[in-house]
N, C-alpha and C positions, 0 to 999 in steps of 0.2 A: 617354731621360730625361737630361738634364743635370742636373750638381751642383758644387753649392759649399759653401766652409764659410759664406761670406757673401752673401744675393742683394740686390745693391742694388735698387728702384726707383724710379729716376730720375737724369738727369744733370746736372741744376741743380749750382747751389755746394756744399750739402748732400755729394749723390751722387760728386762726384769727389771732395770732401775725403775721404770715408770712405772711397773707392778706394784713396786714396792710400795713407792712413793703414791701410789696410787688409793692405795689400796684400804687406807685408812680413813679415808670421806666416800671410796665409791664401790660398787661392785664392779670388778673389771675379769673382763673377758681376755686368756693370754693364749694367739692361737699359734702355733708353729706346726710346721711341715713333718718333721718328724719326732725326733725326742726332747726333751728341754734345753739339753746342751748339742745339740748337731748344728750347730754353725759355726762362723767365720771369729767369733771373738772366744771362742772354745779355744780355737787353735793358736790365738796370739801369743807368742812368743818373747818377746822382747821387753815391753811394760810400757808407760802409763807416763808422759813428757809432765811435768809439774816445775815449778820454781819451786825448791824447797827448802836447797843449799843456802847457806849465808852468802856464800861468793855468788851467787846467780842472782838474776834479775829477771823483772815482768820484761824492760824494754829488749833485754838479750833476746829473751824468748821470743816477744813477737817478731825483734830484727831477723832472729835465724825463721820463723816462718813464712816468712814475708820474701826474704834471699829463696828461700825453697822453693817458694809458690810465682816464684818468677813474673814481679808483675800482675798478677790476679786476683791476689789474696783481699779480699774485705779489711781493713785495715780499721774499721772500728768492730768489726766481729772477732778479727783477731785479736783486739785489745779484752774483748768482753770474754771469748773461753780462758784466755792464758789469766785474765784477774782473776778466774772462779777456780782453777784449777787447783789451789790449795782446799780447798773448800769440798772441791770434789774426792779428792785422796783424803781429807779427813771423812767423810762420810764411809769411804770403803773401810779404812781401819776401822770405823765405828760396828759397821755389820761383821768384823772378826776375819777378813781379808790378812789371811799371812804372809805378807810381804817381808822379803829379808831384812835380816836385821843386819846392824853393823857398830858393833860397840863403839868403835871411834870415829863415827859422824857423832855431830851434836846435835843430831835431828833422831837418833837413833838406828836410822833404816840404810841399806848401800844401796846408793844412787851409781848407775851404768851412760856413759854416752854412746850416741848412736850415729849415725852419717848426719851432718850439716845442722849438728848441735854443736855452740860453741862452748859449754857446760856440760857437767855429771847432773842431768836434771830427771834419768829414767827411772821410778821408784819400778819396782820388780819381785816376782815371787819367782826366783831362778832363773830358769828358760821357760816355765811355762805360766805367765802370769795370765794370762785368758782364764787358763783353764783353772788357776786358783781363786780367780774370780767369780767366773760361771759360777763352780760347783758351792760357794758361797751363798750366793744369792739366791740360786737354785732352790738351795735350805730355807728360805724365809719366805720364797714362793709358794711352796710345797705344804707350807704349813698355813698359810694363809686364809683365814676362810672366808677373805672375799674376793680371794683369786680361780677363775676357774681357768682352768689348763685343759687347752685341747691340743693335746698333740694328734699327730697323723692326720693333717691339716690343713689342707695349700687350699689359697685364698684364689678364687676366680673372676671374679671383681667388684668392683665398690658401691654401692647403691646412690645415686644421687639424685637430686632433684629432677635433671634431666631427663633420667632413664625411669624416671615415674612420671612424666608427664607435667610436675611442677612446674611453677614458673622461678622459683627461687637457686639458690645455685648452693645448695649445702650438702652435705655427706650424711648418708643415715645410717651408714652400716654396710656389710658387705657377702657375697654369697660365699661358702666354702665349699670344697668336696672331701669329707672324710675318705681319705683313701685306703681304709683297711674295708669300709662295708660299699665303695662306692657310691655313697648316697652323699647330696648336695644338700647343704642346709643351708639357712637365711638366718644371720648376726643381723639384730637390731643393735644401733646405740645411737647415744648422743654425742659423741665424740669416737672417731677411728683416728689411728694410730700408724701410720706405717713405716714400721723397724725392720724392714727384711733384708737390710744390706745388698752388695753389690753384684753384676753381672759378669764375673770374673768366669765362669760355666761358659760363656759364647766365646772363650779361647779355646784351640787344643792342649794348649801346657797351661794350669793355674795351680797357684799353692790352696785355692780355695776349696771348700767343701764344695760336695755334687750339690747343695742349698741352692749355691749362688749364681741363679738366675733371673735376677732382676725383675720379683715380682712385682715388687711395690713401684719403680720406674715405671714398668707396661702398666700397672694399674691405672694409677695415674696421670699418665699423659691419654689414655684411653678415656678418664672422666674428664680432660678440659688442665690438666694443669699444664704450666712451663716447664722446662727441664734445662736445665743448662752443663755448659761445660762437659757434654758428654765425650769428647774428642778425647778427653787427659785419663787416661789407663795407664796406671802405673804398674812398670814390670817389676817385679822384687828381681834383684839384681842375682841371687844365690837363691837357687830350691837346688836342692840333691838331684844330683846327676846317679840317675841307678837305676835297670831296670825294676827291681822289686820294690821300689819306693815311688808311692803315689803323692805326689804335692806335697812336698814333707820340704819345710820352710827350714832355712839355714840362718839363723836371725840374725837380724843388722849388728845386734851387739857383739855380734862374736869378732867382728868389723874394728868395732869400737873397741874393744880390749885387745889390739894389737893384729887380729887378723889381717893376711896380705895377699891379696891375689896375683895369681901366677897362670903362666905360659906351660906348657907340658916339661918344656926343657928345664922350667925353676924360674924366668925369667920375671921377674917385677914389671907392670904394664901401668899402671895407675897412675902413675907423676906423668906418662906420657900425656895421658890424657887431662889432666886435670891437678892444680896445684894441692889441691884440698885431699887427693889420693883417694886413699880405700876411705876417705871419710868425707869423699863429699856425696852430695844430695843422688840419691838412688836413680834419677833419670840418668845424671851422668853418668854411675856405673855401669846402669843396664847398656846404656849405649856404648861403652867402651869393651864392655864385655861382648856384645852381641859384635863390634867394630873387630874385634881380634878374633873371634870366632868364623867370621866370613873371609877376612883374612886370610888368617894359616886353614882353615877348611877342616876347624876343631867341633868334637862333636861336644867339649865341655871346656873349662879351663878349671883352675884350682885354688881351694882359700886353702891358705896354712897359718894353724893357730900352734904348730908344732912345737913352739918353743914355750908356749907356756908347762906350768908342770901339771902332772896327771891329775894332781891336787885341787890345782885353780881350774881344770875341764870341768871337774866330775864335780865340785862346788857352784860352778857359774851356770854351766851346760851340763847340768846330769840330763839332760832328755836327750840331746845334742848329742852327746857323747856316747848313751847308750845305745840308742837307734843305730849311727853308724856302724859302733862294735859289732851291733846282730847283724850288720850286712856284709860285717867283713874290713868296716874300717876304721882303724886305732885313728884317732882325730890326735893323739899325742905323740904319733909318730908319724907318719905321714898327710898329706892334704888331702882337703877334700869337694871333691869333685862336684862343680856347680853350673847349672845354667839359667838366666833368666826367666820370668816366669811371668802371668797376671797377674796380678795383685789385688791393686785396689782401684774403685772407680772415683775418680776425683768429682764428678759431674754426677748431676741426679735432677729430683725434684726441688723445685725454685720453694726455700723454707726461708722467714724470717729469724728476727733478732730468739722469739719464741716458740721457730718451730713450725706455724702457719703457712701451710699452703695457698695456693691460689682458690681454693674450694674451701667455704666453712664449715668451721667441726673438720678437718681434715687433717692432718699435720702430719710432719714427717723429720726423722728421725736417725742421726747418725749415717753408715754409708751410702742408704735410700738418698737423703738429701743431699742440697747443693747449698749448704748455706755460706759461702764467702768465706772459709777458712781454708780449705787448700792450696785454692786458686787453681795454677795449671802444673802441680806438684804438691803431694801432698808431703811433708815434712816425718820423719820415722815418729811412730808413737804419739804423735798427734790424735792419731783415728779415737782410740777408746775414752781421751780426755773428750773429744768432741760431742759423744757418747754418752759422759755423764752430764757435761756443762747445757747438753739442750736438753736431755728428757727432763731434768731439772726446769729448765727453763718452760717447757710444755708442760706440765703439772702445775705450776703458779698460775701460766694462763686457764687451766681449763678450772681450776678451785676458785678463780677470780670471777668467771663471767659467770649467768645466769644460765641455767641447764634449760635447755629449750624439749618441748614434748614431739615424741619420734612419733610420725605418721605408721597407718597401718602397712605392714611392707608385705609384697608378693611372693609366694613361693617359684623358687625354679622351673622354669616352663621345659619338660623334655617330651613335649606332646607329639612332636615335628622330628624327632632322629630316631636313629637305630643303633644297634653294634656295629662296632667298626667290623670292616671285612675282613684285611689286612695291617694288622701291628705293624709290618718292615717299612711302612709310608714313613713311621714317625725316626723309628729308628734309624735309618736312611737317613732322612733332613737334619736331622739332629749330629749325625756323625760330618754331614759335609758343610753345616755352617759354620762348626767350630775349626774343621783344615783350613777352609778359604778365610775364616778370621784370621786366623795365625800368618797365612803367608801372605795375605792381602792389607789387612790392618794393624799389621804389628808394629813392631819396636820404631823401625822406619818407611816410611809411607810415600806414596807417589800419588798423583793424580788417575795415572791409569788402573794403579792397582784399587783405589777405590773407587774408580767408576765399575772394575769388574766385578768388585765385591757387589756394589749398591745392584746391579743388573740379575747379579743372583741370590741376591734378597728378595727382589719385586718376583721374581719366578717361585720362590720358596712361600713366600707369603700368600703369594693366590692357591698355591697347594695346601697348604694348612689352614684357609680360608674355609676353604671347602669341605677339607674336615670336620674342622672346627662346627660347620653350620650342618652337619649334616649323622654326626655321628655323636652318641655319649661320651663326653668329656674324661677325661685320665690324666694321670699325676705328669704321664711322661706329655701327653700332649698338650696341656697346660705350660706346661714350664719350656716347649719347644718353641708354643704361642708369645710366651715371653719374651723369649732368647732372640729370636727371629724382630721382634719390636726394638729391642735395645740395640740389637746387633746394627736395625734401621739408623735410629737414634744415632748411634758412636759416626756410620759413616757419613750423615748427613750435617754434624757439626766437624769433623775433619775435612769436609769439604770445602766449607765455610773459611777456615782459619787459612788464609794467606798467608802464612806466614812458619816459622818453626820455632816452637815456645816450650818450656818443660818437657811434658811427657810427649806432645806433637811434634815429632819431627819428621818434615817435609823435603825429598832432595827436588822437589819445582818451585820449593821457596824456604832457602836455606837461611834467610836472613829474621831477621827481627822487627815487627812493626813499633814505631816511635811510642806511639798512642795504645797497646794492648785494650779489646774491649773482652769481657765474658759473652759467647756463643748461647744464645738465649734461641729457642726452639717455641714456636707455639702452635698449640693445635685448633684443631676446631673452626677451618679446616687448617692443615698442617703450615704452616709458617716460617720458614728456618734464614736468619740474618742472625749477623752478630753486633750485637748494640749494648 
């Protein structure tokens, strides 16, 4: 058994901050799936929403969050990330984060805007600010020596009072399966952490890493928590249209510096839809995109940044620009070929002002959580400020309270199963829950289509039930066990929602309810109204 005072999981932005920050009062335990940097904030693109400008405002900020999130957003959480937000971006420059510079701001650095930003508020390291970030952090983790890094790693799930017979309702730690030796090991701590980002994997099109299957959601609604808003899946409006290109994200900034979506023919479609154009809020894109794609019977439509110079591509979007070039497409001469995609989960686990779950010692963290800042859209660039402003926020809580002593915890029981007989079970379920998501749960949604989703959910689940209880555990049937959960989750809060909101859009209920509430999920046993 291993222990810590703190068990992160996951290594997103979330996960090393809290290392970081961690790591200087406790020994913390950092566990991830595969390598340090194989996630969803590796691959972010765009950058990091702050007030930084002189011409910008906290109240701009939160109004355009708030506009985005359509009615949903927490309006005092959204006041409390957008205040810490400078606070957060100095922190990063502090750890040596190279974010562009720009001699003629008087802030130093070039701010970018993005869809349903009314400011240049996105600080940025190019196009790939994730991954200048990660690989920063990376470095302070790596060298840390009260950080232990387990990668090759997936978590199986959480120890709690419950599941030991307790009467008390607290988190002790959590089981894992090292998947290079297949052996299951037992994390003690006094505090878990769950950083494991979003379920964007239970589509068939996502810009997301093979990660993002919604560990840390199945985790925790499995021990007793709330989940909310899991209805609001935002589709990034542009992922590259190509066969040889897998989820390869076409960032919203390229939007923002003049980009213009088009018809095959050349034609501009964006004013039809929507006053705000190629720059409003990414639900509206993705729906006007996917509206003209069913349409004209297109298997893509096209952004054209054609008219900038090769200069401002290969400066703004050198990842952007190169990538297409190896596929064969000059981005300064012609357009480029886009289609909607997964994105991000707007819904999650029910976290406080600090992070706190509904189980203690539990917290959760960045896209896992549901904490009141998207609402029912998440706004561009939001996500990774979200990111810094709570794992912050959860590190004050856990350095504040009194560290409680972890009971002795049981080892992995595999007394009762065997080897699996047949692999193609998993493989199978896993290929046919992410088609029937896509054409059942997508962009736009029907009643019937998710009652047929939800019917072969309940058939998928008693099959991997049975797995599950019958054979030795695996990385792929792990994360099917998840997918299968969350997949439950999404269609059982779009159920719920009477109504058509942000990312929910319903043609049995095209209208808008007066009163919007959040889609609150409870388990134990399962529970599902919106209140």
């Amino acid at each position: 058994m291993l222990q810590f005072d703190t068990l992160i999981i996951g290594s997103g932005l979330a996960g090393l901050t809290l290392a970081i920050k961690l790591a200087g009062h406790q020994k913390v335990g950092l566990l991830t799936k595969k390598s340090l940097l194989d996630g969803a904030s590796n691959r972010a693109q765009g950058g990091i929403a702050a007030v930084l400008a002189e011409d910008d405002s906290l109240d701009a900020h939160i109004q355009d969050t708030l506009t985005a999130g359509a009615g949903l957003c927490d309006e005092a959480v959204t006041r409390y990330v957008v205040e810490h937000g400078k606070a957060a971006i100095d922190w990063l420059i502090d750890q040596g984060v190279p974010f562009t510079r720009d001699s003629s701001s008087s802030m130093g650095y070039h701010l970018t805007r993005e869809g349903g930003h009314s400011h240049r508020r996105i600080i940025h390291a190019a196009d790939a600010t994730g991954h200048a970030v990660q690989e920063t952090l990376a470095a302070h983790v790596l060298k840390h020596p009260n950080i232990t890094v387990l990668e090759n790693h997936l978590s199986i799930d959480l120890i709690t009072g419950r599941k030991l017979g307790l009467p008390d309702k607290r988190c002790y730690g959590a089981y894992a399966l090292n998947s290079l030796g297949d052996e299951v090991i037992t994390i003690s701590a006094r505090n878990t952490i769950l950083a494991t980002g979003g379920t964007g994997k239970v589509y068939l099109y996502t810009t997301n890493p093979d990660t993002a299957t919604g560990d840390g959601i199945a985790m925790a609604w499995r021990a007793g928590c709330r989940v909310a808003n899991m209805e609001f899946i935002q589709f990034h409006p542009t992922c590259l249209y190509h066969p040889h290109a897998k989820s390869f994200l076409i960032s919203e900034a390229v939007r923002g510096e003049g980009g213009i979506l088009k018809l095959p023919d050349g034609t501009r479609f964006m004013p039809w839809h929507d006053a705000r154009a190629e720059l409003a809020p990414r639900d509206v894109v993705a729906r006007a995109i996917d509206f003209e794609m069913k349409k004209h019977g297109l298997d893509c439509v096209y952004l054209d940044i054609s008219h900038q110079s090769v200069e401002f591509l290969q400066e703004h979007f050198p990842t952007i620009y190169a990538y297409c070039l190896s596929l064969g497409i000059n981005i300064s001469k012609e357009p480029i070929p886009v289609v909607p995609a997964a994105h991000y989960t707007c819904g999650g686990v029910i976290a406080d002002l600090r992070a706190r779950t509904d189980i203690e010692n539990l917290y959760a963290v960045g896209e896992t959580a549901c904490s009141g800042l998207h609402g029912a859209n998440r706004l561009a660039s939001n996500s990774l400020l979200e990111c810094l402003v709570f794992a912050d926020a959860a590190v004050r809580d856990i350095l504040d309270k009194p560290q409680q002593v972890s009971p002795p915890l049981p080892a992995w029981d595999e007394s009762r199963v065997t080897d699996a007989d047949e692999q193609i079970v998993i493989s199978h379920n896993w290929a046919e829950l992410r088609h029937f998501m896509w054409d059942y749960v997508g962009i736009v949604r029907t009643n019937k289509r998710l009652q047929r989703a939800r019917h072969r959910i309940q058939l998928l689940q008693d099959e991997i039930n049975e797995y599950y209880t019958n054979f030795h555990v695996s990385s792929d049937l792990l994360e099917l066990r998840n997918l299968v959960m969350n997949a439950e989750l999404i269609v059982q809060s779009a159920l719920l929602r009477h109504e058509s909101r942000g990312l929910h859009f319903s043609k049995d209920y095209p209208g808008a309810l007066a009163n919007p509430q959040p889609t609150i999920l409870r388990p134990l046993p399962p529970q599902y109204s919106v209140s």
